[in-house]
C-alpha positions in Angstrom: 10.8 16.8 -4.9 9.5 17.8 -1.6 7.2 16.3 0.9 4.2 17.7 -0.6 4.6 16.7 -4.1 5.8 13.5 -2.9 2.2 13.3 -1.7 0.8 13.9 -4.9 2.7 12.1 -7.0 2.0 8.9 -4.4 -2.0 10.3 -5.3 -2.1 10.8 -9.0 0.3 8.1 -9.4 -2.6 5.6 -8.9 -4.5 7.3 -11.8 -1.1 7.7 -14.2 -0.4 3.7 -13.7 -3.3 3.1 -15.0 -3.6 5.4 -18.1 -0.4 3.6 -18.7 -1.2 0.0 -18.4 -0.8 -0.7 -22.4 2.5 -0.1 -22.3 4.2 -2.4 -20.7 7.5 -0.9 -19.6 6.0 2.7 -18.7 3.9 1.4 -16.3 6.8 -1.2 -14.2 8.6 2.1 -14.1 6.0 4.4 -13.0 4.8 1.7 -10.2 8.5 1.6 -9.2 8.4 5.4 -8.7 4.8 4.8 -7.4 6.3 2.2 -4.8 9.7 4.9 -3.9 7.4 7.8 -3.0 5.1 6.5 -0.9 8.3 4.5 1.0 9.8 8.1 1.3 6.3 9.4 2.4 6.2 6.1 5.2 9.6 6.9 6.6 9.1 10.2 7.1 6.2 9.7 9.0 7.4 7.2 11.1 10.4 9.8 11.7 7.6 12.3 12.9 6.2 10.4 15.3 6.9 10.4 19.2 8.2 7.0 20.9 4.7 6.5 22.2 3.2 6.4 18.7 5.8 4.4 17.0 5.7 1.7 20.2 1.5 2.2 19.4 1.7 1.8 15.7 4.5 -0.7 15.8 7.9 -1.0 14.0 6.5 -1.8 10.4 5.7 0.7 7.7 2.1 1.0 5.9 1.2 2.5 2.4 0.5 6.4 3.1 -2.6 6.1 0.6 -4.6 3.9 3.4 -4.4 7.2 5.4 -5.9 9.3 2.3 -9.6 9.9 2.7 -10.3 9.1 -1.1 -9.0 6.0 -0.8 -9.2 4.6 2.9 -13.0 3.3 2.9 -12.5 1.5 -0.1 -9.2 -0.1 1.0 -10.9 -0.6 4.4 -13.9 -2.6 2.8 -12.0 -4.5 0.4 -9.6 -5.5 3.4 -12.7 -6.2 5.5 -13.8 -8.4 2.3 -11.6 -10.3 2.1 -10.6 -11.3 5.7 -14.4 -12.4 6.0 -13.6 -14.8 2.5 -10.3 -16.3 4.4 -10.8 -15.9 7.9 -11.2 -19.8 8.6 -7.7 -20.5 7.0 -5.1 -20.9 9.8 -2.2 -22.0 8.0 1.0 -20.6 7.7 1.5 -18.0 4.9 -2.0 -16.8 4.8 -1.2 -12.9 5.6 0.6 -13.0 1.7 -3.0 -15.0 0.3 -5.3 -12.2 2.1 -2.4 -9.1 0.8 -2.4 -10.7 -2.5 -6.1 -10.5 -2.8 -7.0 -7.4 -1.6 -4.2 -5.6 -3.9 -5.9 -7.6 -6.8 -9.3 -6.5 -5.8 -8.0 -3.0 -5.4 -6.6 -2.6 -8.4 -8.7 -4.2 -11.1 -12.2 -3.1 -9.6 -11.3 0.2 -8.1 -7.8 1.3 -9.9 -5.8 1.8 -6.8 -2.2 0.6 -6.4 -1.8 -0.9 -2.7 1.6 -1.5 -1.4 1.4 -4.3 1.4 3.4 -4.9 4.7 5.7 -7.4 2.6 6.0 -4.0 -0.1 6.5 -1.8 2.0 8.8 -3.8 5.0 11.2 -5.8 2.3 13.5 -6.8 5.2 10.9 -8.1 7.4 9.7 -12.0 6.8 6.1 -12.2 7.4 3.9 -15.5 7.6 
């Protein structure tokens, strides 16, 4: 696959995961090769970009379907959602509560599969 079907896949992939939810061992395997496409898509990105934008962005990688227009405002308002619910909470560990939530919220009222920081950075502790 290249780049650009890459992209898609990552895109349709949403919809495919969930016309597959009844079976049980399709869809683990098509959110594994949901999860590996959009990593490939992160990395080459992040390869694209100049010193300046990387040092801008920072070192961690981000699901490429946040940067999608057909997805990004709802991602961006169930984010915003949620941080508003959780905000007072100032305990370690709360970054996995608020990631956990809004990848619930995506998925069972708006059928997107989010990857979060922890997804998409496995080597990378986060708290």
């Amino acid at each position: 696959m290249d780049a650009d079907e890459f992209r898609d896949y990552a895109i349709i992939g949403s919809a495919q995961l969930r016309n597959n939810m009844d079976r049980e061992n399709s869809r683990e395997e098509l959110e594994k090769r949901l999860f590996y496409s959009r990593y490939k898509i992160a990395i080459e990105r992040m390869s694209q970009l100049t010193k300046e934008e990387r040092d801008a962005l920072g070192p961690d990688l981000y699901d490429p379907i946040e940067d999608d227009p057909r997805f990004s405002e709802t991602i961006r308002a169930v984010r915003k959602r949620v941080w508003e619910k959780l905000k007072n909470r100032n305990e370690l560990g709360t970054c996995h509560i608020i990631w956990s939530q809004t990848k619930e919220i995506l998925r069972e009222e708006h059928g997107i599969i989010w990857f979060d920081p922890s997804d998409m950075n496995p080597r990378t502790l986060y708290d």
